[in-house]
Phi, psi and omega in degrees: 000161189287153169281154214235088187289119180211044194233040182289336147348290207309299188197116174264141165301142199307114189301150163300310168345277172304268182345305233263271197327300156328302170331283215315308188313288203285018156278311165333080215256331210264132170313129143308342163284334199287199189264306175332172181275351183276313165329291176329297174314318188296326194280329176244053142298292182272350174273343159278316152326310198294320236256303190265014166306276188312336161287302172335297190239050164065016189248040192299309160266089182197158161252142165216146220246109158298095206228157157325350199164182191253335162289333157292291201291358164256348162285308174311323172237042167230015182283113173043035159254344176048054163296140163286123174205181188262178179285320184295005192264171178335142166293325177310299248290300167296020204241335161228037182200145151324140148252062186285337216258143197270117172249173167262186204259032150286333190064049153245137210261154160257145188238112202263318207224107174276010156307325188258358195260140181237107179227120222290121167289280181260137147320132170251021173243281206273338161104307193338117160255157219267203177201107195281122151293153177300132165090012196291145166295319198206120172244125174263104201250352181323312161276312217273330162289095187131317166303330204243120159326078222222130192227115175305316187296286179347291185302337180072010173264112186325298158222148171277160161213168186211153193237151184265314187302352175293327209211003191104353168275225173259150160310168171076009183214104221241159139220164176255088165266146188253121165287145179310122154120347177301135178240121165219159214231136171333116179230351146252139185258150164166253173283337159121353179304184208353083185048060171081330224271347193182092159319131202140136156299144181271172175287040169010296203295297168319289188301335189282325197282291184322312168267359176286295231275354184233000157275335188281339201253309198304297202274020153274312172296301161324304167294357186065043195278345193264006170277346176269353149295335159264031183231257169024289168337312203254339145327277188282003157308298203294334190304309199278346192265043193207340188240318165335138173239295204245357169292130169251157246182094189285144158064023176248018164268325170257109197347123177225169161316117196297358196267313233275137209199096168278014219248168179198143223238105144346116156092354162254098202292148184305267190312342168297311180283332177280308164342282186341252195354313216266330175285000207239349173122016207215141178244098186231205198225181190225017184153180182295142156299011177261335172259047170273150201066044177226083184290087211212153138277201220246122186301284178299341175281306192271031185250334192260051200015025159316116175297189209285346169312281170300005202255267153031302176280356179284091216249155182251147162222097166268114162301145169205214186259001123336299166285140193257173185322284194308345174300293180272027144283261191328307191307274184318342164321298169297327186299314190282328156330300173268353179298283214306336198252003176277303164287333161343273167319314160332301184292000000 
């Protein structure tokens, strides 16, 4: 039987949308920088990108700032802020902040000063969506853009940050959005690109792919389509809870990504079950893809206070619009297939 992709977390595949737009892109022959008419084009190409980004995600009075990753946009804006942030957030995220700030054991954060705070809208392990305070310094929009009804203006957050591979577009290509009047300082120099704020030629190809692939996901979240994904979603919930004895089933007390599926079985290490799975046709993850080849637990299971057993033990199944019913009928067959046969050894 055909392989069953069910690590949309991870990487969504790449949209038609995007693709068709990327083609189109790689005719564009002219430097953006340069003056000339070939040039001129390249140049309103991304400003038309820019343009339609910026609708997408509600952000029409903002600047956005074209960066390479999403991990780039969060280094770009945490250059000498000494953000406050949780344990559950992103390795871009911590790397450049405390994780001084407190969740309960839902993985929902408390925010004393959102000025000072850097916070994830959705998880990209446990699916928890956040409640963005008004003034947040820094928001990671990162999962929750194309899934979650989400307005940039809306949130009241100083900057954003954002990924194309998330939502359909191409790898290698990110943004930084900015409330207007936001200062940040530059960390690659050189020519002067993107307003100053990130030197480099830009990615044409790439940026052209990024606004087809944030125009499709708007109008997906909008037509509701990713509500038939979370009932697919609470489907295969209900499956694995109906055979289970000791699997816990994260973060489902609480709003989560209608895609997003946690769970985790004591004493069944994370990286064991994604073999299995992988071996049985199915593709899922033990954690963010960033940390791959990190044989560890999961960072965020012990920041909401799972000890190191479960934490360990956690495996993700992201769902995307793309799957069907028989898709999480077949997954849980097998999974429960290897549940059963794991107590089994156990007992």
């Amino acid at each position: 039987m055909s392989r069953v992709y069910l690590d949309y977390n991870a990487t969504m595949p790449l949209r038609s949308e995007a693709r068709e737009s990327m083609i189109a892109a790689m005719d564009v022959v002219g430097n953006p920088s340069s003056v000339h008419a070939e040039g001129r084009a390249a140049k309103a190409l991304i400003e038309r990108a820019r343009a339609q980004i910026a609708e997408a995600f509600g952000a029409e009075d903002a600047d956005i700032v074209f960066v390479s990753s999403a991990t780039e946009a969060a280094a770009l804006a945490s250059e000498g802020r000494g953000f406050l942030a949780c344990g559950i957030e992103h390795d871009a995220v911590l790397a450049w902040c405390e994780a001084r700030l407190p969740c309960d054991a839902h993985g929902i954060v408390s925010v004393a000063e959102p000025a000072r705070a850097a916070l994830q809208v959705a998880n990209s392990e446990t699916g928890v969506v956040q409640r963005i305070p008004a003034g947040l310094g820094l928001m990671d929009a990162t999962q929750a853009f194309g899934k979650l009804n989400l307005s940039f203006t809306g949130s009241g957050a100083r900057m954003a940050m954002l990924s194309a591979h998330k939502l359909g577009g191409p790898k290698g290509i990110g943004a930084l959005v900015l409330r207007r009047g936001t200062d940040i300082v530059a960390r690659l120099r050189g020519g002067g690109q993107e307003m100053g704020r990130r030197s480099g030629t830009e990615n044409v190809i790439g940026i052209a792919g990024f606004a087809a692939a944030a125009q499709a996901a708007a109008a997906d979240v909008a037509a509701g389509r990713w509500e038939r994904v979370r009932e697919l979603r609470n489907i295969l919930e209900k499956a694995l809870e109906a055979e289970t004895k000791n699997t816990i089933f994260v973060g489902n007390q609480v709003d989560r990504l209608p895609n997003t599926l946690c769970l985790a079985t004591p004493g069944w290490k994370g990286e064991t079950q994604v073999v299995q799975m992988d071996l049985a046709g199915f593709a899922i993850s033990a954690g963010s893809a960033c940390s791959s080849g990190k044989v560890r637990a999961s960072r965020v299971l012990q920041a909401m206070g799972y000890d190191d057993t479960t934490a360990a033990s956690a495996i993700r199944v992201s769902l995307g619009l793309n799957t069907t019913k028989q898709d999480v009928l077949r997954f849980a067959e097998a999974w429960l297939s290897k549940e059963q046969k794991h107590r089994a050894r156990a007992a």
